[in-house]
Backbone as a ProteinNet text record, in pm:
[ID]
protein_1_A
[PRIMARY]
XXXXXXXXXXXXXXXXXXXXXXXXXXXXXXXXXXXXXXXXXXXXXXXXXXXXXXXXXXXXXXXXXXXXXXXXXXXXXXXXXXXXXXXXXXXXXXXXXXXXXXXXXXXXXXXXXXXXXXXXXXXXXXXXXXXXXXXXXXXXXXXXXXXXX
[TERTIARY]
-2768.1	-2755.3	-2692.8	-2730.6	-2674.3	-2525.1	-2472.5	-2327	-2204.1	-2300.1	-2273.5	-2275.1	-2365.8	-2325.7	-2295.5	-2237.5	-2148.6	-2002.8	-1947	-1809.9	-1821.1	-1926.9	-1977.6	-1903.4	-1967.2	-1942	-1789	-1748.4	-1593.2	-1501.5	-1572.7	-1444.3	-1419	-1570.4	-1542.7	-1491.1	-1486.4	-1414.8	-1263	-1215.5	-1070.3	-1034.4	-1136.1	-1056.9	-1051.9	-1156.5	-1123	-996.5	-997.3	-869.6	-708.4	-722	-606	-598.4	-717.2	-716.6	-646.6	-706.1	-700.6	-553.9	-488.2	-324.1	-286.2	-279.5	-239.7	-287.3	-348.6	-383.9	-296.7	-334.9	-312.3	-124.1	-59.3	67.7	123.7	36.9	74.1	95.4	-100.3	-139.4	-152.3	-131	-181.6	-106	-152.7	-25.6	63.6	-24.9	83.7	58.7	119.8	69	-73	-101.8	-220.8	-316.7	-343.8	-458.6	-420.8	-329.6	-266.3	-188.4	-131.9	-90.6	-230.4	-352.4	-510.4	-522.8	-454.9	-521.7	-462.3	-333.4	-245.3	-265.6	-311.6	-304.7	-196.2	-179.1	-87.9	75.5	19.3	151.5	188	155.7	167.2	318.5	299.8	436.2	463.5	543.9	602.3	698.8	678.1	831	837.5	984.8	984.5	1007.6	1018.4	1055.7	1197.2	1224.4	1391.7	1411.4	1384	1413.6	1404.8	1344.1	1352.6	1471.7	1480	1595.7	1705.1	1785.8	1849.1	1818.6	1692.5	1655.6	1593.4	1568.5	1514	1622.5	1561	1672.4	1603.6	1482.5	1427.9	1481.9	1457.4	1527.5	1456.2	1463.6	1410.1	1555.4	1460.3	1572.3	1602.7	1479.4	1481.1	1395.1	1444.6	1320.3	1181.3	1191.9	1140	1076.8	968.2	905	813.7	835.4	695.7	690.4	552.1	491.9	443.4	354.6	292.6	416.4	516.8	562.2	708.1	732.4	850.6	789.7	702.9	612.1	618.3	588.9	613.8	711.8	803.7	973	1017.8	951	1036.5	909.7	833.3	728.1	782	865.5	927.2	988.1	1105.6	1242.2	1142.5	1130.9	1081.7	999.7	972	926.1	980.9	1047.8	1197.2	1278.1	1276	1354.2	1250.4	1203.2	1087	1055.8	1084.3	1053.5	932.2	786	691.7	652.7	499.2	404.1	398.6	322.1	293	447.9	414.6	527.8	641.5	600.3	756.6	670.8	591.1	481.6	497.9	465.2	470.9	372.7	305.8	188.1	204.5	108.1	82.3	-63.3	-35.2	-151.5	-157.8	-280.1	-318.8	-382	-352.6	-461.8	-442.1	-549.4	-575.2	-628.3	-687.2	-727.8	-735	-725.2	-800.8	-810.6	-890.7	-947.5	-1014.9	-977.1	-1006.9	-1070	-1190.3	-1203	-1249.4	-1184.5	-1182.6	-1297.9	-1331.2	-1429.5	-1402.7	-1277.8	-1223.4	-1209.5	-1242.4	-1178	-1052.2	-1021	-912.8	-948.3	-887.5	-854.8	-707	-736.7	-572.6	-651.9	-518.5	-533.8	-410.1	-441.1	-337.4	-326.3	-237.6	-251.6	-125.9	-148.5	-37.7	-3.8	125.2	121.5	211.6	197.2	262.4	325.7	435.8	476.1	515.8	463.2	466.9	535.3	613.4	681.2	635	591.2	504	593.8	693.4	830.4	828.2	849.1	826.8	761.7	782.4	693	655.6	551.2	456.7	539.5	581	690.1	649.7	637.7	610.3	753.8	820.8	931.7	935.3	847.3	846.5	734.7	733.2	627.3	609.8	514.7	567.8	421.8	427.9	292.1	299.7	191.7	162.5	79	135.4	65.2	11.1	-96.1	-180.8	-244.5	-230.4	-304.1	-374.3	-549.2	-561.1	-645.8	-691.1	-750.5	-866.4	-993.9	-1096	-1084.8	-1081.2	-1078	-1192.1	-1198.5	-1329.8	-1348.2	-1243.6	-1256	-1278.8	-1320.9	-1304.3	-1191.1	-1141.5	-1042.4	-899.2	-856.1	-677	-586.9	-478.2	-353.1	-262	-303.2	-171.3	-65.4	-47.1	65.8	55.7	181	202.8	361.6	362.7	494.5	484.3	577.4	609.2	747.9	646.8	764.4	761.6	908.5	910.8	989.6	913.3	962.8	1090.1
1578.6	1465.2	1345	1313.5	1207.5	1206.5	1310.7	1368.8	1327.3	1368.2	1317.1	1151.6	1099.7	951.2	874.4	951.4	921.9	909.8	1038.5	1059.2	970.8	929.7	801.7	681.8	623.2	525.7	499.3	619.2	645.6	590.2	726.7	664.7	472.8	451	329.7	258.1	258.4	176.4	174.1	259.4	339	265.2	260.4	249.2	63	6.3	-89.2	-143.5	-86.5	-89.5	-87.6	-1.5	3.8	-89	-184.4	-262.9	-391.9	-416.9	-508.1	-517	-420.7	-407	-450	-443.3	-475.9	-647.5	-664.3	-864.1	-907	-897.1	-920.2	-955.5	-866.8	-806.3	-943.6	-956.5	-1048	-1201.8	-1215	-1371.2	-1399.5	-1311.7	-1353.4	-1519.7	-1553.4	-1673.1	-1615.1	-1560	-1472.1	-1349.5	-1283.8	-1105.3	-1051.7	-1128.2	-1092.4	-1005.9	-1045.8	-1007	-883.2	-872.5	-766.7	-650.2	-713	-565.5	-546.3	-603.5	-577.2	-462.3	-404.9	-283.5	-140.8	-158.3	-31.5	-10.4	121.1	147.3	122.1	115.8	18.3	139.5	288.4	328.8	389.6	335.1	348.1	380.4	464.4	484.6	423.2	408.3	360.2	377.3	451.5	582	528.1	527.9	570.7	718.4	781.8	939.3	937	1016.6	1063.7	1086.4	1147.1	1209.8	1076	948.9	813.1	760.7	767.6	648.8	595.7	696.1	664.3	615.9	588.9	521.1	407.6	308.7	204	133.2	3.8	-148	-257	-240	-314.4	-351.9	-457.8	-454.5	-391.9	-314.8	-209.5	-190.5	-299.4	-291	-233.6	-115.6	54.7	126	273.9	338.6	401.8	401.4	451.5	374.5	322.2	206.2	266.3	231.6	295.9	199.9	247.5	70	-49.5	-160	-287.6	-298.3	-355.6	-444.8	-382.3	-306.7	-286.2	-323	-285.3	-304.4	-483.5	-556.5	-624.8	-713.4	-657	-728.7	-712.2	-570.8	-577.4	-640.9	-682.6	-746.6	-879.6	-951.2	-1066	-1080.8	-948.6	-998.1	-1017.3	-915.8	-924.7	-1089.2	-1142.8	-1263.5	-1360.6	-1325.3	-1421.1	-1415.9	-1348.9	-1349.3	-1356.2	-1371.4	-1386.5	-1253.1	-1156.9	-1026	-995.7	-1042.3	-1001.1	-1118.4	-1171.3	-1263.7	-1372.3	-1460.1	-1611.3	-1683.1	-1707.7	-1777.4	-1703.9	-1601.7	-1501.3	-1437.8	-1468.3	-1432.3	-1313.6	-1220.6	-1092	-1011.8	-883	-828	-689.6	-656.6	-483.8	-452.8	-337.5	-303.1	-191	-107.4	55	84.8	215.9	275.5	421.1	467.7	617.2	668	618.7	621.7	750.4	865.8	955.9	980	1003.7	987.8	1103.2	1186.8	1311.6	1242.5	1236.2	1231.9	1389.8	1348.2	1500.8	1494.1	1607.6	1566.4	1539.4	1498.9	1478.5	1337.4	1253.6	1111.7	1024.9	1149.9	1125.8	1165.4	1053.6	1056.2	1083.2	1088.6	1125.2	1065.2	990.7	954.4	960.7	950.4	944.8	825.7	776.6	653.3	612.1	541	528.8	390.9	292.3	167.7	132.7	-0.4	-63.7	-199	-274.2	-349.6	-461.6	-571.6	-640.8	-834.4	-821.7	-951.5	-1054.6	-1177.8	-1290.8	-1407.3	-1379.3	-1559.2	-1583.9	-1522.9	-1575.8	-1573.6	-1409.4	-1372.7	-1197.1	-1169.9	-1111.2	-952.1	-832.6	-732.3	-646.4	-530.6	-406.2	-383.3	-387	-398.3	-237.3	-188.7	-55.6	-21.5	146.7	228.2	354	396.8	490.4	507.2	592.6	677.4	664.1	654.8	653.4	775	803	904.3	866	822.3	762.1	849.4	837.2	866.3	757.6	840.3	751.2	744.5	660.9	723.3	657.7	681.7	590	521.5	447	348.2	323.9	246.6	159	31.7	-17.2	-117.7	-103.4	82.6	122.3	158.8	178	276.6	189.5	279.9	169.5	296.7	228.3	323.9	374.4	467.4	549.9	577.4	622.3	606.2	629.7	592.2	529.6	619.3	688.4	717.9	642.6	608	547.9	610.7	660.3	751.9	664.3	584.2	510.8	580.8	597.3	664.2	588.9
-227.7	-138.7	-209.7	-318.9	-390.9	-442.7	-426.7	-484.9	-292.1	-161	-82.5	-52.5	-143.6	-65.2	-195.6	-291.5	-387.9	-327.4	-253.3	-214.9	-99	-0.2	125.8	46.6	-73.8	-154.4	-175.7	-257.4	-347.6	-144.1	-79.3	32	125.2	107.6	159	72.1	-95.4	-156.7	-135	-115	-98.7	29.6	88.4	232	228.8	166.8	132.5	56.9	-10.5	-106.5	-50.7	7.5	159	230.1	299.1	382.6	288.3	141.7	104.1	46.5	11.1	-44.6	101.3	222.5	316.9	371.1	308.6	320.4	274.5	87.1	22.8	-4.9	30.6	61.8	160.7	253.9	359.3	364	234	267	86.5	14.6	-148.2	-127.4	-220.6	-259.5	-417.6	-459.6	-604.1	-604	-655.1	-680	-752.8	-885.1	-942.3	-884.9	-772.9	-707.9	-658	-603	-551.7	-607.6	-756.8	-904.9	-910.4	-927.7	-962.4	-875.9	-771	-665.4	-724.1	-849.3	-868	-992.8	-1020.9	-1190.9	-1252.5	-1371.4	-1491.2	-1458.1	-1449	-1410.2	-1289	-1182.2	-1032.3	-1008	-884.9	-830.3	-705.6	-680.4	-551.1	-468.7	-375.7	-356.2	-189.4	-159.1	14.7	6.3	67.4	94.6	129	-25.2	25.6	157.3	202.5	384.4	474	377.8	501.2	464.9	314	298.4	387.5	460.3	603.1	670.3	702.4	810.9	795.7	637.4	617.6	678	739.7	798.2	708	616.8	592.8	407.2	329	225.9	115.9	16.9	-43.1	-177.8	-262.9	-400.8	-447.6	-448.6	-514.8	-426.4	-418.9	-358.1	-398	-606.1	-609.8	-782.7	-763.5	-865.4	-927.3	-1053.6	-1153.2	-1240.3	-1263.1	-1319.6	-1232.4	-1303	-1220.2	-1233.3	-1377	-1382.3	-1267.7	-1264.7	-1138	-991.3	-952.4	-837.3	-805.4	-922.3	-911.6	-875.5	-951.8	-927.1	-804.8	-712	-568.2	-524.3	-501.7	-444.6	-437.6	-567.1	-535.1	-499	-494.3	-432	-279.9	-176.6	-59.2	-23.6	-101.3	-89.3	-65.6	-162.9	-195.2	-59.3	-29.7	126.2	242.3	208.6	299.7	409.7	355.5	408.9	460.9	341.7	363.5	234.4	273.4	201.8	295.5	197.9	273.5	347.2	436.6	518.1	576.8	528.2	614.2	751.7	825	922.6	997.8	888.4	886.8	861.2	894.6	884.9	885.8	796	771.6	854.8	913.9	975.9	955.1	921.6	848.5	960.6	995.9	1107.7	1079.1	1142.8	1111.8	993.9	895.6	751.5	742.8	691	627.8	488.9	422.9	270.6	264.1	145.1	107.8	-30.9	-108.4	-232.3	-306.7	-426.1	-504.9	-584.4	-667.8	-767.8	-905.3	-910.5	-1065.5	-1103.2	-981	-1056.7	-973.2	-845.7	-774.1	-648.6	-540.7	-409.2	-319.9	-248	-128.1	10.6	45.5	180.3	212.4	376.1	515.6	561.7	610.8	717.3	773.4	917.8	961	915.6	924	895.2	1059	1054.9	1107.5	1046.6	1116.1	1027.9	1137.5	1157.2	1290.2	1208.9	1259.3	1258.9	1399.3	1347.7	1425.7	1449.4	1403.9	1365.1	1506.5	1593.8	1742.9	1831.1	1876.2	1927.7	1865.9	1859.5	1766.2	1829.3	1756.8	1820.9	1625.1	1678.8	1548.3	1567.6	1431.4	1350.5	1345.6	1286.5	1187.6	1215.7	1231.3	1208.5	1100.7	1032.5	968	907.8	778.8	745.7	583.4	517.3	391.2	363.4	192.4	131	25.9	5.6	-75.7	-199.8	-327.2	-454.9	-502	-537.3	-570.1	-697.9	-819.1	-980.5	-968.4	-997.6	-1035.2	-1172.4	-1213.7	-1333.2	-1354.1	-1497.7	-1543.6	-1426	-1374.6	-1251.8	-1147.8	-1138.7	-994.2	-933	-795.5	-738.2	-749.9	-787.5	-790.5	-726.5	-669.7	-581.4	-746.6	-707.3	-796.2	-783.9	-616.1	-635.9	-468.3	-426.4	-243.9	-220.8	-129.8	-61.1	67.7	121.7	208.4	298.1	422.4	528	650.6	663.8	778.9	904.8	1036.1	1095.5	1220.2
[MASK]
+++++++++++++++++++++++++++++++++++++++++++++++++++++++++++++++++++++++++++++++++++++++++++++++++++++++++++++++++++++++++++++++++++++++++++++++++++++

């Protein structure tokens, strides 16, 4: 029983963790808080099979490391793509979270991507493939594909 509301535990952190890369993403005022959710060598991929179909700006498709994660996190800022003042929003739905017994998770989820500058209209839809590592800090994204449909 205790091994069950261990993996109870592991998934609500996760799913937290998801919710909060998606605030965070939106309203941080700097990144800190938000490299704090991805292990030190995280990936960050769209899915070859989307690349055709991104409209959105995407410096690279495919980031490893905080410190790259980082750099497109600014450009997008910088243009006001996504963060404080570009009034734009991520929304996760459909969660599913598989935790393993090694130390690692996988999740599902759908995203949405809703622009507010006027009037409030979902830009983008599409689905995430979530890895994820337990750390000494607890659960961090390992690594994120991103399939925009």
């Amino acid at each position: 029983m205790n091994d069950r509301l261990d993996k109870l535990a592991d998934e609500f952190e996760i799913r937290n963790l998801v919710a909060r890369l998606a605030h965070l993403a939106d309203r941080a005022p700097d990144l800190e808080e938000y490299l704090d959710c991805f292990t030190e060598d995280a990936i960050w991929e769209v899915s070859p099979e989307s690349l055709a179909k991104i409209t959105a700006p995407v410096s690279r498709p495919h980031l490893v490391g905080r410190a790259a994660i980082e750099a497109d996190r600014l450009h997008v800022r910088e243009i006001k793509h996504q963060g404080p003042g570009a009034e734009t929003f991520h929304a996760n739905t459909t969660l599913a979270v598989r935790v393993g017994d090694d130390g690692t998770a996988e999740a599902e989820s759908y995203w949405l991507f809703i622009d507010a500058k006027f009037e409030p209209a979902i830009k983008r839809i599409g689905h995430y493939h979530d890895r994820f590592q337990r750390t000494d800090k607890g659960w961090r994204l390992a690594r994120r594909v991103v399939t925009p449909s």
